[in-house]
C-alpha positions as CSV (number, residue, x, y, z in Angstrom):
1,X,252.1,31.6,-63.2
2,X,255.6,31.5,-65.1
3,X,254.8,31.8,-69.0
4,X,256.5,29.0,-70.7
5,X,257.8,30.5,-74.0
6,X,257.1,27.4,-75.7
7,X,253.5,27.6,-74.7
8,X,253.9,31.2,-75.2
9,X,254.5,31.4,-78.4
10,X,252.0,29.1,-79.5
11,X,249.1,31.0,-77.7
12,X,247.4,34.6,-80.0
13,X,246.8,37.9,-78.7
14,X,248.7,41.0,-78.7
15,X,250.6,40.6,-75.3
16,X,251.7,36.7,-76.2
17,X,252.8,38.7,-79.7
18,X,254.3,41.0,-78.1
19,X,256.3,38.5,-75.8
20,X,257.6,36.1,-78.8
21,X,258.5,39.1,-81.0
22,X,260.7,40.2,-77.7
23,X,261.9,37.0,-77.0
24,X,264.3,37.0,-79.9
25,X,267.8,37.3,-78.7
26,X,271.2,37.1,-80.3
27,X,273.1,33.6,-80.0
28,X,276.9,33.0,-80.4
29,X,277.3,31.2,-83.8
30,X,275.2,34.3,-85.3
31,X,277.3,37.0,-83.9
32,X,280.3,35.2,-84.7
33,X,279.0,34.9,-88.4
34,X,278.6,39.1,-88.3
35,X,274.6,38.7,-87.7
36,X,272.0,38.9,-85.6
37,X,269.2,36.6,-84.6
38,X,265.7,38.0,-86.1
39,X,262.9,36.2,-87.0
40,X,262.9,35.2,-91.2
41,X,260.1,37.8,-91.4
42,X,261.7,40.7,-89.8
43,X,265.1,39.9,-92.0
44,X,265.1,42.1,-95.1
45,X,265.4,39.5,-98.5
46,X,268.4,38.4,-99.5
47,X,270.0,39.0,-96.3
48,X,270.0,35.7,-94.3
49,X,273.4,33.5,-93.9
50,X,273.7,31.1,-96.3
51,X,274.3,28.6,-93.7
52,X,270.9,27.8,-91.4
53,X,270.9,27.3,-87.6
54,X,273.1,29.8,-86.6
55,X,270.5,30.5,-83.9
56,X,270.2,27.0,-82.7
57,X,268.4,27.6,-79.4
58,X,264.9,29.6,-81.4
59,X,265.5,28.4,-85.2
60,X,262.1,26.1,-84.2
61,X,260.5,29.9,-83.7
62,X,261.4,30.3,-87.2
63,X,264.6,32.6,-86.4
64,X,267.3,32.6,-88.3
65,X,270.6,34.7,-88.4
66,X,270.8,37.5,-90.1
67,X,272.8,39.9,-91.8
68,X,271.2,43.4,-91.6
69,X,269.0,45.2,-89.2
70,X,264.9,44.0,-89.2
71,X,263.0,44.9,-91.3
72,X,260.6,46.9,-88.4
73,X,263.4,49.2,-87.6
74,X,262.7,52.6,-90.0
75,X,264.5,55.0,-88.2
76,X,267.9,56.6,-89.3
77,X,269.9,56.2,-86.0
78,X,268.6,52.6,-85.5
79,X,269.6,52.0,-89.2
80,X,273.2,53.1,-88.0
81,X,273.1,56.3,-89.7
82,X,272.5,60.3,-89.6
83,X,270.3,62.7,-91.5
84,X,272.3,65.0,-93.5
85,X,271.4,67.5,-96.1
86,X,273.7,65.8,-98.4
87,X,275.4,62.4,-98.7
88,X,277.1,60.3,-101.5
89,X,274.7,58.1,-103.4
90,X,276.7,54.2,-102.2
91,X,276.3,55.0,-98.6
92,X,272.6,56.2,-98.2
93,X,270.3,54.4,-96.1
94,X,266.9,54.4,-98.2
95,X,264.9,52.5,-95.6
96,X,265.1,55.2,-93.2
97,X,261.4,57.2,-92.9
98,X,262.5,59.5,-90.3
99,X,265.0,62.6,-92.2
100,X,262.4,63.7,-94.4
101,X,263.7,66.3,-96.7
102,X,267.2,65.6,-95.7
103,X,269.1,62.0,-96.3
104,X,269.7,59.3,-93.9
105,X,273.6,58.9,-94.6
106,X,275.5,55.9,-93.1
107,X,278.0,56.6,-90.4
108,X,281.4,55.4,-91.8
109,X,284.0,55.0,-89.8
């Protein structure tokens, strides 16, 4: 049987988790707004659009647009950046868990 996300989401257990936590894709007004869909949990604070909706389509799922990367993602490269032995202090990426005694520094273009 076809799994009806809106049945889906409202059923526990890892693999229904699993499928709602995939589920969560990008919509227009978001991207136009420089964000990207991600549920309010995942979105690190401070970092949601002001204005609400922008992901019309899952904002009953409790998704929202927003402006940085989830908060899940702890990896340099995912953060958009490279580990460096040195990097200047504005453009370091201190979420990153992945560099260890080097830096995660943000790619600039």
């Amino acid at each position: 049987s076809v799994c009806d996300p809106a049945t889906c989401v409202e059923q526990t257990g890892p693999l229904n988790l699993a499928f709602s936590k995939m589920a969560v894709y990008n919509e227009e007004p978001c991207l136009q707004a420089g964000g990207m869909c991600l549920e309010k949990s995942e979105c690190p604070e401070g970092k949601l659009t002001e204005q609400k909706g922008l992901c019309p389509e899952q904002q009953k799922r409790d998704v929202e647009c927003c402006l940085d990367v989830s908060t899940s993602v702890k990896d340099c490269a995912g953060l958009g950046g490279l580990c460096r032995d040195s990097c200047p202090e504005d453009i370091q990426i201190k979420r990153a868990e992945d560099c260890g005694t080097q830096i995660c520094c943000a790619l600039v273009k």
